[in-house]
C-alpha positions in Angstrom: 53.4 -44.5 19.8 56.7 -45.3 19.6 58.3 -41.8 17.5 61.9 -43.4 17.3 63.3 -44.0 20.8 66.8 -45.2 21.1 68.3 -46.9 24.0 71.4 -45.9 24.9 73.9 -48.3 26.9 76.5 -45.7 28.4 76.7 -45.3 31.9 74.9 -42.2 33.5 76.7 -41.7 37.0 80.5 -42.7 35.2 79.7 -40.4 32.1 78.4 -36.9 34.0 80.8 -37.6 37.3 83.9 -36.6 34.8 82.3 -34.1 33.0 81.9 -30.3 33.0 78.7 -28.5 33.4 78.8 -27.5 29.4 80.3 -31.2 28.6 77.7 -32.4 30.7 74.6 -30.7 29.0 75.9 -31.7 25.7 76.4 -35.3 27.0 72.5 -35.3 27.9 71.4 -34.1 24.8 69.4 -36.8 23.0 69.2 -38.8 25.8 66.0 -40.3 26.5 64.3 -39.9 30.3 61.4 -42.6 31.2 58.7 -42.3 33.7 56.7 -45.5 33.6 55.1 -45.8 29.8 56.0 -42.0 28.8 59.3 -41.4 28.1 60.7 -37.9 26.4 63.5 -37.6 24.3 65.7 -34.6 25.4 66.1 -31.8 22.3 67.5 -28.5 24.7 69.2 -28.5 27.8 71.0 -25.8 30.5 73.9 -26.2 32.2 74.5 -24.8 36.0 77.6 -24.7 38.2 78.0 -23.9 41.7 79.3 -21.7 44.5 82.1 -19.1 43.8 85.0 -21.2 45.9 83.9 -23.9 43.2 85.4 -25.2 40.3 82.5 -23.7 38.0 81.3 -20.4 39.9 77.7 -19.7 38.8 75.7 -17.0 40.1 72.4 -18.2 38.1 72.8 -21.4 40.1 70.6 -22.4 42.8 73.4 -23.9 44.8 75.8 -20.2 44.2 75.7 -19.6 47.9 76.0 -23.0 49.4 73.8 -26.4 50.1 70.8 -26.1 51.8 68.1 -28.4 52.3 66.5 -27.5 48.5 69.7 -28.0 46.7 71.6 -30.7 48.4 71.4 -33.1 45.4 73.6 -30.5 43.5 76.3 -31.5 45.5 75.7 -34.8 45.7 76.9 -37.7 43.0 76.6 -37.3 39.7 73.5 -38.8 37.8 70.6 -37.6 40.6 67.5 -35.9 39.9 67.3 -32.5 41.0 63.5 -31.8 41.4 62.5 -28.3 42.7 59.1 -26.1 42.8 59.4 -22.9 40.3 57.3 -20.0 41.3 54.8 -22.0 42.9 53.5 -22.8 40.1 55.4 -26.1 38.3 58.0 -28.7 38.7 62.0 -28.6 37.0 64.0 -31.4 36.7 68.0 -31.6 36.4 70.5 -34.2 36.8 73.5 -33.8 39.2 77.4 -33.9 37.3 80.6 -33.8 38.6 82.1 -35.7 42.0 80.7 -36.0 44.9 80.6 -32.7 46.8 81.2 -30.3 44.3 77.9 -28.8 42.6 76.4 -28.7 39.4 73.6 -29.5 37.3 71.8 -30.1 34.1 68.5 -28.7 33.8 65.8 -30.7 31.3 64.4 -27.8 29.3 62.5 -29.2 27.0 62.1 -32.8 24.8 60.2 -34.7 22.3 57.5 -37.3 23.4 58.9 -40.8 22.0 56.8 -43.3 23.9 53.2 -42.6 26.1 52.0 -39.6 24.6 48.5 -40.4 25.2 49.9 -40.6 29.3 51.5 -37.4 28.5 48.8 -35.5 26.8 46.7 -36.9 30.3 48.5 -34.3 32.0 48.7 -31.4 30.0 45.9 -28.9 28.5 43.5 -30.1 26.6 44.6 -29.7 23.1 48.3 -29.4 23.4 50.3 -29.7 20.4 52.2 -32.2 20.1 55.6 -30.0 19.9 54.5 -28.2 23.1 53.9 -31.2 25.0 57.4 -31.0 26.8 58.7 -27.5 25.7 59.5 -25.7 28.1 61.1 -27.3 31.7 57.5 -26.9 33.4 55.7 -28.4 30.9 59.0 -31.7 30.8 58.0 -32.3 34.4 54.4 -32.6 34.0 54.4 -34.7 30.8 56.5 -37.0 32.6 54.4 -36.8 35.8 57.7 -35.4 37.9 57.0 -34.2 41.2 59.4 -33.5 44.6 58.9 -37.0 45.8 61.5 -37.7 42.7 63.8 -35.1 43.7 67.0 -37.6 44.8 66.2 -40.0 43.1 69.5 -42.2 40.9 68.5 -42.4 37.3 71.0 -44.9 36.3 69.4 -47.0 38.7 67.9 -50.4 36.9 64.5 -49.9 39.2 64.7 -46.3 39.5 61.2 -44.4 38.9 62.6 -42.2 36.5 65.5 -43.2 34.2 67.8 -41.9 32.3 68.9 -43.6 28.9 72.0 -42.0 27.1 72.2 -41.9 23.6 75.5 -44.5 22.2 76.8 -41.2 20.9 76.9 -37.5 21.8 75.4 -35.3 19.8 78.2 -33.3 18.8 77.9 -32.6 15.2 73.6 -32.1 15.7 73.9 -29.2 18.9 74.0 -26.0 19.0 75.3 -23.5 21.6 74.1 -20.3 23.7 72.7 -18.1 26.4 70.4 -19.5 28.8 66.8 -18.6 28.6 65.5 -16.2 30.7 68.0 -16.0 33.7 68.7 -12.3 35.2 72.5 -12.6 36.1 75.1 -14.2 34.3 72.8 -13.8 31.1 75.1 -14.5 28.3 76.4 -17.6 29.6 76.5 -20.1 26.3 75.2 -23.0 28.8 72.3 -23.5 26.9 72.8 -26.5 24.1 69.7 -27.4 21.8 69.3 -30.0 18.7 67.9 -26.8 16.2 64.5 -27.2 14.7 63.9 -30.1 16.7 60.4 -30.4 18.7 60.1 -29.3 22.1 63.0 -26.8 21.7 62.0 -23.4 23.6 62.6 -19.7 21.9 65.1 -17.9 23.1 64.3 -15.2 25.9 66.3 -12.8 27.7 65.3 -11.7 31.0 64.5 -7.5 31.1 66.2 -7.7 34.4 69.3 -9.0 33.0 72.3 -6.3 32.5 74.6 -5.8 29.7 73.6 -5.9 25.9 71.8 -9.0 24.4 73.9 -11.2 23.1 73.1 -14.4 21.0 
């Protein structure tokens, strides 16, 4: 069922190579990512920098302290998907910004199914609802069938596995702004952008073991 998926015609890599991690993340709001026949529309979105000699110092970042192995698509070219395990437990996708070198990312936090949602409910709980089919960045990957063999891979590519389709227009009038969900340091961060009340869009949590007050 096809639930009002747009094509977009911008070009992935160009857009997200000049762009900040915020600018980024608001860039890749709406956009629409396709695996095969599913294809999620993105509705919430978090943005993550790098190390501290970088442009965007990030201590919530997985590449904070410098490229390894895991996080070498961080600092690679913009518009590469950033596939890692969380916990042992499920895959997160994000898409590499900025110029070659320098690290940042985009993680996909949650979406709407727009194409493939029988293939998507395939891989989820029996008896998901339909709003919680992608909610959450665990629950993104597994609709879409993401695993580490995609980590790397271009999604601007015409014959890439997994593509990423940019809306004609940012969202900037639709988004709202704020703290990432459940990180522990640099809580308050307003790298979070979400389209409110739309479906797949996660409740806001802060981590206990975050210091400060709780803001947003």
């Amino acid at each position: 069922m096809d639930r009002g998926l747009k094509r977009g015609c911008r070009s992935v890599r160009a857009d997200l190579e000049a762009l900040t991690p915020i600018e980024a993340a608001e860039a890749l709001l709406g956009a629409t990512v396709r695996v095969g026949e599913t294809a999620v529309r993105l509705t919430e979105v978090e943005a993550y920098g790098g190390p501290e000699d970088g442009p965007w110092p990030d201590p919530a970042a997985h590449s904070y302290r410098g490229p390894t192995p895991r996080n070498s698509v961080m600092f690679g070219p913009a518009g590469h998907l950033y596939v890692y395990r969380s916990y042992g437990l499920h895959f997160c996708a994000n898409v590499s910004l900025g110029p070659d070198g320098v690290a940042a990312a985009v993680l996909l936090r949650g979406g709407e199914i727009v194409d493939g949602e029988q293939v998507a409910r395939s891989r989820r709980t029996p008896g998901t609802a339909f709003a919680n089919l992608a909610r959450g960045p665990g629950n993104l990957a597994a609709a879409l069938g993401l695993s580490l063999a995609d980590n790397g891979i271009d999604v601007g590519a015409d014959d890439a596995r997994v593509r990423v389709e940019l809306p004609a227009e940012p969202l900037v009038d639709e988004l709202a702004r704020g703290p990432r969900v459940g990180i522990s340091v640099a809580a308050d961060t307003p790298w979070r952008v979400w389209i409110p009340g739309a479906v797949g869009v996660s409740a806001y949590r802060r981590s206990p073991r975050a210091a400060g007050p709780r803001r947003g």
